[in-house]
N, C-alpha and C positions, 0 to 999 in steps of 0.2 A: 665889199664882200661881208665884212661883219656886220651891214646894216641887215643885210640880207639872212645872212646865219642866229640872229638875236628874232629876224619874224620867222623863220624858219621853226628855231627852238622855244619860241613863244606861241605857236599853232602845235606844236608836238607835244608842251607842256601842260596848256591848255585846252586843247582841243579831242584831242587821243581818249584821256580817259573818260570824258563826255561820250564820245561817239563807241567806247567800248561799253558805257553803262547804257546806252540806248540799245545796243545788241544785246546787250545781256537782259534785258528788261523784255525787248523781241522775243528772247528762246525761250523766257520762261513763261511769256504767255500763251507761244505755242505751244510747248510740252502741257501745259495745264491746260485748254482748249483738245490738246490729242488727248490728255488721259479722261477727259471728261467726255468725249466723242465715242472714244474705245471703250468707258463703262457702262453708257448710257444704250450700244450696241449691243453688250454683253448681257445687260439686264432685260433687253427688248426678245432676245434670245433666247436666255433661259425661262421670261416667260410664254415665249411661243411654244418652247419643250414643256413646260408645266400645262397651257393650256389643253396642250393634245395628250398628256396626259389626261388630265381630269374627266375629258371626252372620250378616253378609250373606250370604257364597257356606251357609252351611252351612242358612239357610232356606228355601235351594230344593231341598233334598236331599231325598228319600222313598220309603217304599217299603212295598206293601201288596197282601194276597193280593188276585186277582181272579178267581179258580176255583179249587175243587179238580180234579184231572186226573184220577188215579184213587186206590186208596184210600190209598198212601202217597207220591204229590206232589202239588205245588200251583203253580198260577201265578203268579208272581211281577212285578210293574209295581216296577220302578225306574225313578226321575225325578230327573233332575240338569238342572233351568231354569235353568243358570249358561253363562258362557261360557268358563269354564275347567274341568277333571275333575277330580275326587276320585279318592284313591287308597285302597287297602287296606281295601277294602269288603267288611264281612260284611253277610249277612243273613240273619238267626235267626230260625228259624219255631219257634211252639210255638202250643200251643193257650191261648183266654182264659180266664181262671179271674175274671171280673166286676173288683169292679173294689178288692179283695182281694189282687190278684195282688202277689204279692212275686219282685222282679227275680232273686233268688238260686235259689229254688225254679225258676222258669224257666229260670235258665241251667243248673242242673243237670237236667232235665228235657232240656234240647236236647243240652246235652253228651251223656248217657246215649246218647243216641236219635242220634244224630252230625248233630243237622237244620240244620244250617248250610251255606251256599255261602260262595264264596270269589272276589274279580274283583280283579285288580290296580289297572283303572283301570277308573273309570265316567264316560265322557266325556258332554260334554253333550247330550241327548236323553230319549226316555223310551223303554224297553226292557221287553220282558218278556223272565225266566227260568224255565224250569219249575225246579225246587226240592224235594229229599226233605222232604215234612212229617207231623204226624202225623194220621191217622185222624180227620174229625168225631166229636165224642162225643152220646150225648144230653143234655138239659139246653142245648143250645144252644151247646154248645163247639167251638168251629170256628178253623181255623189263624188266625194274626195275625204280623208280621213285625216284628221288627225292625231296624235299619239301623245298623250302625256303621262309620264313614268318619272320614279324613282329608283336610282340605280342600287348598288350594294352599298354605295358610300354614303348613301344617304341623301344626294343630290338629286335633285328635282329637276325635270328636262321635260323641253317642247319640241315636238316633231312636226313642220308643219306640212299639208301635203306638196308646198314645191322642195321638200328635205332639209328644210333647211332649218338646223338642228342649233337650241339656243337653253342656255341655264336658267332658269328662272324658277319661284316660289308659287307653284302653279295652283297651290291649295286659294291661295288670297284671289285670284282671278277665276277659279272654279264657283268660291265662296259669292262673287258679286254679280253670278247671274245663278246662284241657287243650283248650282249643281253639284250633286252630294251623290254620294256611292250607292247603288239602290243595296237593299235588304238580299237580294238575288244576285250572284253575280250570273255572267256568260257563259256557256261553254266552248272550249277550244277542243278543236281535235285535230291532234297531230297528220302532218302534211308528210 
């Protein structure tokens, strides 16, 4: 029995606080692996609540053909559901090319064609403009608008016409097919 009791307290002596520093070593890189899981959530979070912030005024902004008038304009609905205005709003008509459509080919397409307007400020309301666009095609090609504005913060937004609403520095890509604000702006009249 005491050969027994000496491997016994020789596994309890040795052995125990081995196997309690491996558990200990276990929880703590669980807890550090949870707390780093749970911040990493937390920050994913508050930036989804910051992004829709920063999109609020610019998620009511839009703008979409709602006739053509004769063969080279079209009517134009802009909507600004905020209670303060967006400034330096273009909006660029080109025809859809499905859904294929490459934003570059478009804007060199409207540049060519000059089918852009120009509003200093789009206060809040919704407004039709008539607007130079091009020609329905066959095949089902028909004018579509896009919307680029700067909201009260000072941030600069793209509305493309499948809505889908993106931040971006719109002057540098206006810039590189020569499209500048003309001398005249549009007229809006309230809807």
């Amino acid at each position: 029995m005491t050969k027994f009791k000496k491997i016994r307290d020789s596994i309890i002596n040795n052995w125990i606080p081995i196997a309690s520093f491996i558990v200990s070593v276990f929880v703590a890189g669980f807890t550090i692996a949870n707390i780093w899981l749970n911040t990493a959530q937390i920050h994913k979070i508050n930036q989804e609540k910051m992004d829709s912030a920063r999109q609020a005024q610019a998620s009511n902004v839009a703008a979409w053909i709602t006739k053509s008038v004769s063969g080279d304009s079209a009517e134009v609905e802009l909507s600004n559901q905020n209670q303060t205005p967006v400034f330096n709003v273009f909006v660029l008509v080109t025809l859809n090319n499905g859904f294929n459509s490459d934003i570059n080919q478009d804007l060199k397409f409207i540049a060519d064609n000059s089918l852009y307007s120009h509003y200093d400020v789009l206060p809040p309301n919704r407004y039709i403009s008539t607007v130079k666009a091009p020609t329905p095609a066959m095949g089902g090609k028909r004018p579509i608008a896009f919307i680029f504005f700067t909201d009260a913060n000072n941030r600069r937004w793209i509305r493309e016409p499948s809505g889908k609403l993106r931040e971006t520095d719109y002057n540098k890509i206006l810039a590189k097919y020569q499209i500048v604000a003309p001398f005249s702006n549009y007229q809006l009249t309230p809807q």
